[in-house]
C-alpha positions as CSV (number, residue, x, y, z in Angstrom):
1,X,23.1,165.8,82.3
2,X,22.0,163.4,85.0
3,X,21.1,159.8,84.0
4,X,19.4,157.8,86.2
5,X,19.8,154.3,87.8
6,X,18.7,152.3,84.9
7,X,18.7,154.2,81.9
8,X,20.0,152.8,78.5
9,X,23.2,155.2,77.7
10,X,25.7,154.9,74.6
11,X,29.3,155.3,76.3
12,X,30.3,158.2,72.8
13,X,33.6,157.5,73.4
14,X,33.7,153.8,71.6
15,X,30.0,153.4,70.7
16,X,29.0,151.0,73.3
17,X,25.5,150.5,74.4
18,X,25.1,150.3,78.4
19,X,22.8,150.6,81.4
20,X,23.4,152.9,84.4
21,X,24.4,151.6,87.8
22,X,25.1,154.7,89.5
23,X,27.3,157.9,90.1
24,X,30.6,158.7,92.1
25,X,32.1,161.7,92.5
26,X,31.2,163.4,88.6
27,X,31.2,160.3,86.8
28,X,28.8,157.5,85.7
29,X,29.3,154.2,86.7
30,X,27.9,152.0,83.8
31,X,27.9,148.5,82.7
32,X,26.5,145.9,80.1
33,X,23.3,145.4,80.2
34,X,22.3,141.5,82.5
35,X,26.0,142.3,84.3
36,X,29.9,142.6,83.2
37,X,32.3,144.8,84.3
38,X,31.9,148.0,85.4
39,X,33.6,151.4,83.8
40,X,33.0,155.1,84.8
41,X,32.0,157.5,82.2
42,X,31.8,161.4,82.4
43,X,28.6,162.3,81.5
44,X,29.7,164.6,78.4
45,X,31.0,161.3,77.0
46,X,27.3,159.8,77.4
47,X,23.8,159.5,75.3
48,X,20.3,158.4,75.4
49,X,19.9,155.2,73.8
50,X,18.0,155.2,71.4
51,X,14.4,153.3,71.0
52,X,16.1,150.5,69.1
53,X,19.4,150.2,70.7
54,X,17.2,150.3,74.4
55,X,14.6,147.2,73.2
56,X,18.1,145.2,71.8
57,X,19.8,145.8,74.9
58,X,16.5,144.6,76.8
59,X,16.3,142.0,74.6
60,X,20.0,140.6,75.8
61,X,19.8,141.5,79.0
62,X,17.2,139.4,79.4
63,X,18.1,135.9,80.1
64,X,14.3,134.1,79.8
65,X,13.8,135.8,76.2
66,X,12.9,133.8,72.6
67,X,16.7,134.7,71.5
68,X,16.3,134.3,67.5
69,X,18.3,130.9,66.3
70,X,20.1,130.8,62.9
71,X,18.0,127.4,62.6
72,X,15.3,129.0,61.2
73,X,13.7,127.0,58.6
74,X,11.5,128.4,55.3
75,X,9.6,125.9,53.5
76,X,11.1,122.6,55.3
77,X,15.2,124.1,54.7
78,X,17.7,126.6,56.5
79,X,16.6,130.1,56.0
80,X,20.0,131.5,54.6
81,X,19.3,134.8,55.6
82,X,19.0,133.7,59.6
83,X,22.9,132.9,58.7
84,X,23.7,135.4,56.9
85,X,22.2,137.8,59.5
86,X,23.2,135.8,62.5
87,X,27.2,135.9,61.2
88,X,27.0,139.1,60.9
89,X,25.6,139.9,64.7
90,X,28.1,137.5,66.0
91,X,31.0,138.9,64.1
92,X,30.1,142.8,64.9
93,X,30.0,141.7,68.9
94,X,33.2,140.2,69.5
95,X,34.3,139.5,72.8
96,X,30.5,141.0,74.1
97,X,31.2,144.3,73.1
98,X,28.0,145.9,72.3
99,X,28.9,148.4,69.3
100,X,26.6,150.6,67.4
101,X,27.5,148.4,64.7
102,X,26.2,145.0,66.8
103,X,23.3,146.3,68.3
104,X,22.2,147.7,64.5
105,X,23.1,143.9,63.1
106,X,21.2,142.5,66.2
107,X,18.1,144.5,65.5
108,X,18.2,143.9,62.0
109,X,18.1,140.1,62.8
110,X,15.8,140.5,65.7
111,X,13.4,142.1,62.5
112,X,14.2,139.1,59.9
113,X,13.4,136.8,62.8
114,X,9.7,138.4,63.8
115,X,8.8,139.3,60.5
116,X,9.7,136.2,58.2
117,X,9.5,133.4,61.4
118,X,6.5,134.9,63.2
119,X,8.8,134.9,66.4
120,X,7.7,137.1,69.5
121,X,9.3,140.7,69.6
C-alpha cells in the first residue's frame, strides 16, 4: 500500500503513531507528528491511524492548541481525575514515544477535559 505525504500511520512494529514524510527506495520515511527524528518503515509494517489516534496526533502536533492542564478545578478544588488521567498520559509517553497505550490515555484525558471542563476539542 502507498501512503501519502501526510497521512497518520501506526509504525506495527512497536505501536507508534506517526505522520508520513515521504518514500525512498521501498520504504516510508516517517516521523512524529510537529517534527523529531526521522525512521524508515516498510509499508507491510504500516497502518491507517485510526480516527482517534489521527485527531490526538493533530492535537500534539499542533503547537497553538488549548493542551488540557491537570489544573483543572471542579467546584473551587483540583479535579482529581485531571491528575489521575494526566499521570497516566505522561507516564504511558516516556521519552515522546507515542504508543497505542499514550495516545489511548491521551484521548481519554482529551475526553475528561472537554466533557467535565467544557474545554475546546
Amino acid at each position: 500500500m502507498t501512503y501519502r505525504v501526510g497521512a497518520y500511520v501506526v509504525d506495527t512494529r512497536e505501536g507508534r503513531v506517526a505522520q508520513v514524510i515521504g518514500h525512498r527506495g521501498g520504504r516510508v520515511q516517517v516521523r512524529m507528528p510537529g517534527g523529531g527524528l526521522v525512521w524508515e518503515v516498510p509499508p507491510c509494517a504500516l497502518r491507517p491511524a485510526l480516527g482517534e489516534e489521527r485527531e490526538a496526533m493533530r492535537f500534539l502536533a499542533n503547537s497553538d492548541a488549548v493542551r488540557p492542564s491537570p489544573e483543572g478545578v471542579k467546584g473551587g478544588r483540583r479535579c482529581e481525575d485531571c491528575d489521575a488521567l494526566s499521570a497516566a498520559w505522561r507516564s504511558a509517553s516516556v521519552a515522546g514515544q507515542y504508543t497505542d497505550t499514550a495516545v489511548d490515555a491521551l484521548i481519554r484525558f482529551r475526553n475528561h477535559w472537554r466533557l467535565e471542563h467544557g474545554a475546546p476539542a
